[in-house]
Residue frames relative to the residue before (quaternion, step in Angstrom):
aa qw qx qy qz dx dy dz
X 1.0000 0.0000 0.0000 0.0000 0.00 0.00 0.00
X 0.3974 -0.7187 0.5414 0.1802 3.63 -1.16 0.79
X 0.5525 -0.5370 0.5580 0.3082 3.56 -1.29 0.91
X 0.4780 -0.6160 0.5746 0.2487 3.33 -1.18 1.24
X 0.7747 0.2902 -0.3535 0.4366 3.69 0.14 -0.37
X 0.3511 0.7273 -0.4037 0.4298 3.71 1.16 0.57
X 0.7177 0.5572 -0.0338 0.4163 2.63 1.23 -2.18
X 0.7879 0.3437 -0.2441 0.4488 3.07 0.54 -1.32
X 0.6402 0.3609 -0.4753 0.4838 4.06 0.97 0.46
X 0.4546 0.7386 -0.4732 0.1549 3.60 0.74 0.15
X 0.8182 0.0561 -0.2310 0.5236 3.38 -0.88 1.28
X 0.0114 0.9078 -0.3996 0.1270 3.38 1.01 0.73
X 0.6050 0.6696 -0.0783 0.4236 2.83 1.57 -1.94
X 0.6284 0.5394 -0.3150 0.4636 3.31 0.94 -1.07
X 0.7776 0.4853 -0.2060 0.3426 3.31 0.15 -1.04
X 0.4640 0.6953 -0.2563 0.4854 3.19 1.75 -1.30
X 0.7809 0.4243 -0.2996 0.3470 3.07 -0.14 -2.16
X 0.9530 0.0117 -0.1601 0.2570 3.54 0.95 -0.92
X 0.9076 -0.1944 -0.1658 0.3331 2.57 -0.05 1.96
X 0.5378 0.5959 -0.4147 0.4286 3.36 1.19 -0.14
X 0.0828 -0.7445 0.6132 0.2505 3.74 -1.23 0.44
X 0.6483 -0.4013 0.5554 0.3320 3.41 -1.60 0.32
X 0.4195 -0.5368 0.7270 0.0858 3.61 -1.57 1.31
X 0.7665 -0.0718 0.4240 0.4770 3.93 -1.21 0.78
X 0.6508 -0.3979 0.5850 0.2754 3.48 -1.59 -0.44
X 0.4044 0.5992 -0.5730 0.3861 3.25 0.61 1.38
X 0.6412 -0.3216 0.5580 0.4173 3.88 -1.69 -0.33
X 0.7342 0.5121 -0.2775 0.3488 4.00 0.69 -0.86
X 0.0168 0.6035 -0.7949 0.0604 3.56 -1.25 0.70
X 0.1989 -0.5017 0.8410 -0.0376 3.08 -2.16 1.00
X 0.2895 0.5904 -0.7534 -0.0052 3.07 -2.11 1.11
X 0.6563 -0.0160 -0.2905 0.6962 3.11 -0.76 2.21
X 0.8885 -0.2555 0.2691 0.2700 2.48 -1.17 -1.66
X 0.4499 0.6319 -0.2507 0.5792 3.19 1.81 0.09
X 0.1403 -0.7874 0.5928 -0.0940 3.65 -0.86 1.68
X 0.2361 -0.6823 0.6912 0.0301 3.89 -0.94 1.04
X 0.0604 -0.4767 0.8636 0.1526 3.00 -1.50 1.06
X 0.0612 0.7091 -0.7018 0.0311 3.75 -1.32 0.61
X 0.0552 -0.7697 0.6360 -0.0061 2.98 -0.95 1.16
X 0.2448 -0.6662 0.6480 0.2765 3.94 -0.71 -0.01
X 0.0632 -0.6639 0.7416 -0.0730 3.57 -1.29 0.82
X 0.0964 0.7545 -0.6471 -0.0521 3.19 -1.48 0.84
X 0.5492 -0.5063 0.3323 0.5759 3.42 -0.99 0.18
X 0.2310 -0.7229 0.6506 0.0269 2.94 -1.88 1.21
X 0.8488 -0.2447 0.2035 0.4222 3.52 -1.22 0.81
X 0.7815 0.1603 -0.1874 0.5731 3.77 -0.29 -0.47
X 0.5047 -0.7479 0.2838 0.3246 3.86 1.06 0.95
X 0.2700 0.7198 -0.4848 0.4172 4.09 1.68 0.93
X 0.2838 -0.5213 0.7914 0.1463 3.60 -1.82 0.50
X 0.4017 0.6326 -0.6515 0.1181 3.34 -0.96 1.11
X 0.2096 -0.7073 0.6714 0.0706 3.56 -1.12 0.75
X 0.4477 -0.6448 0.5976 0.1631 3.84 -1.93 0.26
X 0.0059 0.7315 -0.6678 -0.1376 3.68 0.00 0.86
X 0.2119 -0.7564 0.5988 0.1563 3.13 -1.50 0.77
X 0.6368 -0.6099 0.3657 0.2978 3.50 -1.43 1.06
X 0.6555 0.4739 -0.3175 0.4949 3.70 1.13 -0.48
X 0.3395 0.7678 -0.3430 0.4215 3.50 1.32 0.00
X 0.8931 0.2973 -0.0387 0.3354 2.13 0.09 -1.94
X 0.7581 0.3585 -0.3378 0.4273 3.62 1.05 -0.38
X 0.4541 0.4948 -0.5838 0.4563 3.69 1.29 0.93
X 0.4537 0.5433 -0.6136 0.3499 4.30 0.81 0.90
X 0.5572 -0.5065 0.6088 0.2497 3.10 -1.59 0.23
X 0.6804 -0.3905 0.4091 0.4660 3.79 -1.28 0.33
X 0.7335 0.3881 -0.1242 0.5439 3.81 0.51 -0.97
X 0.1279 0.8157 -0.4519 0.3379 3.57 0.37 1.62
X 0.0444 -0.7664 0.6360 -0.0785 3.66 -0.94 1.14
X 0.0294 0.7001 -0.6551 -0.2826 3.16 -1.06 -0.02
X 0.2975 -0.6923 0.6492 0.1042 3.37 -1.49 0.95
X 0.2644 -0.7005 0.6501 0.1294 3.70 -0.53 0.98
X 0.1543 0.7485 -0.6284 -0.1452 3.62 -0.98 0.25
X 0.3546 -0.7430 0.5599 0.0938 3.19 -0.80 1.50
X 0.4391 -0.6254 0.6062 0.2201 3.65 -1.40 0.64
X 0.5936 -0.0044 -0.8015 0.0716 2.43 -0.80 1.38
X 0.6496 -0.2364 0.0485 0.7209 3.81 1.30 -0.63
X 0.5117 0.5441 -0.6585 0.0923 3.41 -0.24 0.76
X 0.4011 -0.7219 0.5273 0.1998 3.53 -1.44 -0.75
X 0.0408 0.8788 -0.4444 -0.1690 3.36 -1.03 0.52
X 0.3028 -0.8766 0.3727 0.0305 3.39 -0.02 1.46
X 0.2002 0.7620 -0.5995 0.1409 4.00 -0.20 1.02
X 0.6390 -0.2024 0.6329 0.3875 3.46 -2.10 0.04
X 0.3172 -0.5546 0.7153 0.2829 3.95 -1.22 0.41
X 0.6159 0.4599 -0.3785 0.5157 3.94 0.36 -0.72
X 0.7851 0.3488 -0.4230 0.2883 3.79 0.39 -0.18
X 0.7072 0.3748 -0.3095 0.5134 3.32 1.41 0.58
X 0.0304 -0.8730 0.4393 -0.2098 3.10 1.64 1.07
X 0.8858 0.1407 -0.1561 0.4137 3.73 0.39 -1.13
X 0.4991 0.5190 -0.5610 0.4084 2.98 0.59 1.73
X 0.6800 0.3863 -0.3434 0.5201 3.10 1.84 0.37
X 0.2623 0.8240 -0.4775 0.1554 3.33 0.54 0.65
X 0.6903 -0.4721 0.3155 0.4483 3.81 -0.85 0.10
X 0.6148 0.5799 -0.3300 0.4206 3.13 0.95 -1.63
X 0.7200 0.5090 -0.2035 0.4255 3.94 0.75 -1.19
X 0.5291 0.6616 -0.4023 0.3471 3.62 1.38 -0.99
X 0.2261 -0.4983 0.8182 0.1764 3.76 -1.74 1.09
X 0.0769 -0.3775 0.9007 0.2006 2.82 -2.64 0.12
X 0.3200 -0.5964 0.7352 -0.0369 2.25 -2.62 1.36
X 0.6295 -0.4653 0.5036 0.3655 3.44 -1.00 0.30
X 0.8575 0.2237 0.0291 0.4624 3.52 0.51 -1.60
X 0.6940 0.3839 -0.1882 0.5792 3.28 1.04 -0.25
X 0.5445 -0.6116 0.5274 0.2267 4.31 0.47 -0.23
X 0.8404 -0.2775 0.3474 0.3099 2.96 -1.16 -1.05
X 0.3006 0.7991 -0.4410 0.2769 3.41 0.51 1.10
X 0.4152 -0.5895 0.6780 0.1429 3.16 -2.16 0.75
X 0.2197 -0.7373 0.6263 0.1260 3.16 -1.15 1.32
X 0.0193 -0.7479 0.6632 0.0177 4.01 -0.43 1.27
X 0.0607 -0.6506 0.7541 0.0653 3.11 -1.47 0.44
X 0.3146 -0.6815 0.6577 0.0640 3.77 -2.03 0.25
X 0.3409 -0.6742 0.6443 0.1187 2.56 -1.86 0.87
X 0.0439 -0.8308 0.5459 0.0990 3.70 -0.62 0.09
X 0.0659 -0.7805 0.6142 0.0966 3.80 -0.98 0.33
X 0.2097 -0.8332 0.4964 0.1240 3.45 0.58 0.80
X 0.5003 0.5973 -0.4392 0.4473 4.24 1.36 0.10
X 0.7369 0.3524 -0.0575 0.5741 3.22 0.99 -1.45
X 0.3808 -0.7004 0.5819 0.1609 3.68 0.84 -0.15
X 0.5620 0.4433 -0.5226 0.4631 4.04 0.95 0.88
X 0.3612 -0.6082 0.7022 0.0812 3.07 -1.87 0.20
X 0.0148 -0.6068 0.7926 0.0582 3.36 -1.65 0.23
X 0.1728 -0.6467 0.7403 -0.0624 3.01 -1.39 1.32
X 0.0035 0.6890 -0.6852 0.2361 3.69 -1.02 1.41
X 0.7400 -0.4942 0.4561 0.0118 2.35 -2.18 1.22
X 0.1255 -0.7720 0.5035 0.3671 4.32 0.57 0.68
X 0.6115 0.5019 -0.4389 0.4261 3.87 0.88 -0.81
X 0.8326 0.1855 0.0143 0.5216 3.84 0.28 -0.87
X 0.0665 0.9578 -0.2795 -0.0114 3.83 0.44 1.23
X 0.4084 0.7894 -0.1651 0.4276 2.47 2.32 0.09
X 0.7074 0.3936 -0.2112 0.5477 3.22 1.87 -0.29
X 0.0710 0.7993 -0.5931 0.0658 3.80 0.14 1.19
X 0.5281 -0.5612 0.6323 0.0800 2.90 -2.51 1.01
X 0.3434 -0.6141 0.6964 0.1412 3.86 -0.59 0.86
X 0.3175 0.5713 -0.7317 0.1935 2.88 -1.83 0.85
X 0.5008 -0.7092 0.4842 0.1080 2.81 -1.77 0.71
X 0.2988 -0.7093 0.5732 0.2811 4.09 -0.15 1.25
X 0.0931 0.7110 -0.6936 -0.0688 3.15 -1.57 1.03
X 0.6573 -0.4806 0.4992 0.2962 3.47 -1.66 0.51
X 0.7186 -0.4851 0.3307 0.3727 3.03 -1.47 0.58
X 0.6078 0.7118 -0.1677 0.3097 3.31 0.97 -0.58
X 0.7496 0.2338 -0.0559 0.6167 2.97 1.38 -1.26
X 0.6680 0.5107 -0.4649 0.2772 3.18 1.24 0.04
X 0.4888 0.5402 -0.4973 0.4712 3.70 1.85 -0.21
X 0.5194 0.5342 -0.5077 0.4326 3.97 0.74 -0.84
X 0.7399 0.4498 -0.2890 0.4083 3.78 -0.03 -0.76
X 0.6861 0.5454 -0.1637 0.4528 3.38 1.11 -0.60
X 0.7760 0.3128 -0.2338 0.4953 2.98 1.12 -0.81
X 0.2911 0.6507 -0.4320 0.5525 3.90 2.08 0.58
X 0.5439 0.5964 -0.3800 0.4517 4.22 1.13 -0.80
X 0.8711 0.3540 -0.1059 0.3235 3.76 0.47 -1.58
């Protein structure tokens, strides 16, 4: 298992090198006009990918929003924020003591086929497709955003 504060700088560099900066101590970066939710997820004890979008996050993006998963060890997942839209919906929203208003997501991953499913922990029955990419393609794809 990986140290949570490992995790939560992992692949940092990527993003850094191009060009995006870090919001305060949040999951968000902005360059121009182009906003990251990025979380980092590693496998966790019961051997699951899950991560905590938060609701204040989400309304410090800009209209032009992604979210970039970075997984431990180097992969990536790379979407439109609007195409996983109905896994953030109200009806789905937890409240935390410490955290507010938040969506618990969590992934699947096949690392043969290089897909993912991204789902909803309250309501898993409804998953996002997407395609796992390497570090490689995920700065190539990133750097198609700016």
């Amino acid at each position: 298992m990986v140290d949570s504060r490992v995790t939560r700088d992992h692949n940092l560099d990527v993003l850094q090198a191009l060009g995006f900066k870090k919001y305060s101590n949040t999951t968000v970066f902005h360059k121009d006009r182009i906003s990251l939710l990025s979380p980092a997820v590693a496998k966790n004890q019961s051997g699951g990918y899950w991560f905590d979008v938060r609701k204040v996050n989400i309304e410090r993006l800009t209209s032009e929003a992604y979210l970039c998963i970075r997984i431990v060890p180097d992969y990536f997942v790379l979407e439109p924020l609007n195409k996983v839209s109905k896994l953030i919906t109200t009806e789905l929203m937890d409240n935390r003591p410490k955290s507010g208003d938040v969506w618990g997501l969590g992934l699947t991953f096949q690392e043969n086929s290089m897909t993912v499913q991204i789902f909803n922990k309250s309501f898993s029955s409804v998953k996002v497709n997407s395609r796992l990419l390497t570090r490689d393609k995920a700065i190539k794809a990133l750097v198609t955003l700016t």
